[in-house]
C-alpha positions in Angstrom: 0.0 0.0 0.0 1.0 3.3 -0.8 1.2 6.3 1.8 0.7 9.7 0.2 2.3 11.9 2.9 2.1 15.5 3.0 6.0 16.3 4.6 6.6 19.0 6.7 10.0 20.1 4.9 13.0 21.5 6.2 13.9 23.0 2.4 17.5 24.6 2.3 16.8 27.5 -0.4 19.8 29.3 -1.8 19.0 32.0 -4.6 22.0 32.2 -6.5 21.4 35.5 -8.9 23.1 35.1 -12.0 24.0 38.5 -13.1 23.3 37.9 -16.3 20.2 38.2 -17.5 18.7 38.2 -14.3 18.4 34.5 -14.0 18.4 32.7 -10.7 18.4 29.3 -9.5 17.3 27.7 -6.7 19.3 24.9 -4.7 17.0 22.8 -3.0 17.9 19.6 -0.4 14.9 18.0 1.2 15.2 16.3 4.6 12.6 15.0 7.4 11.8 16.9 10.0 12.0 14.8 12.9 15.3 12.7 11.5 17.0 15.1 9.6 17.2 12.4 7.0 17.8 13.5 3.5 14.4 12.4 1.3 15.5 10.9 -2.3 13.2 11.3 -5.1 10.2 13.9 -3.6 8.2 16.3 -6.0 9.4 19.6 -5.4 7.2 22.8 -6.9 8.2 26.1 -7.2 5.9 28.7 -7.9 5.2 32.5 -8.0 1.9 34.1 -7.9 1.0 33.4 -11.4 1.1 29.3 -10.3 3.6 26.7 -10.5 6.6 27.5 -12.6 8.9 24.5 -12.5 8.4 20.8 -10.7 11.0 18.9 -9.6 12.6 15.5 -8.4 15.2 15.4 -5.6 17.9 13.0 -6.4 19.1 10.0 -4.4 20.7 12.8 -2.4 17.3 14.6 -1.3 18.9 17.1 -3.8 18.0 19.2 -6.9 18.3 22.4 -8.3 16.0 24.7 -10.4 17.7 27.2 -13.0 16.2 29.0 -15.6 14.0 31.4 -12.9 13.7 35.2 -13.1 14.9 37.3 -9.3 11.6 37.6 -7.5 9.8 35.8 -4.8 8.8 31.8 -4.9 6.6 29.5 -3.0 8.3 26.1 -2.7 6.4 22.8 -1.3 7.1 19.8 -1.2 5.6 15.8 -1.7 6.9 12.3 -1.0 5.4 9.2 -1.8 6.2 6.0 0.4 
């Protein structure tokens, strides 16, 4: 059986600004917040107020990185299934 669980992240964000072009990217790494365990292979979605922009999977790390995004503000959550 299949648990869908909703995680409460801990999401390390870094904005690295690209100067240029105004590009950014976003370093994510996803980890549990009771164990502190890195969480390989959980949907990741950033978005701004006009909706989701990008989704992504973390790596076997609990890892992942999101280029290609103009400077501005983003809302970031997070999925895992297992």
């Amino acid at each position: 059986m299949l648990k869908i669980s909703s995680i409460l992240l801990m999401i390390l964000l870094s904005m690295n600004t690209v100067l240029v072009g105004q590009n950014a990217s976003l370093q994510i790494e996803v980890k549990d917040k009771k164990t502190k365990e890195s969480i390989p292979f959980a949907n990741v979605k950033v978005q701004s107020g006009d909706g989701v922009l990008k989704t992504v999977t973390t790596d076997v790390d609990g890892k992942a990185v999101v280029t290609g995004l103009s400077t501005g503000t983003y809302l970031v959550g997070g999925v895992y299934i297992g």
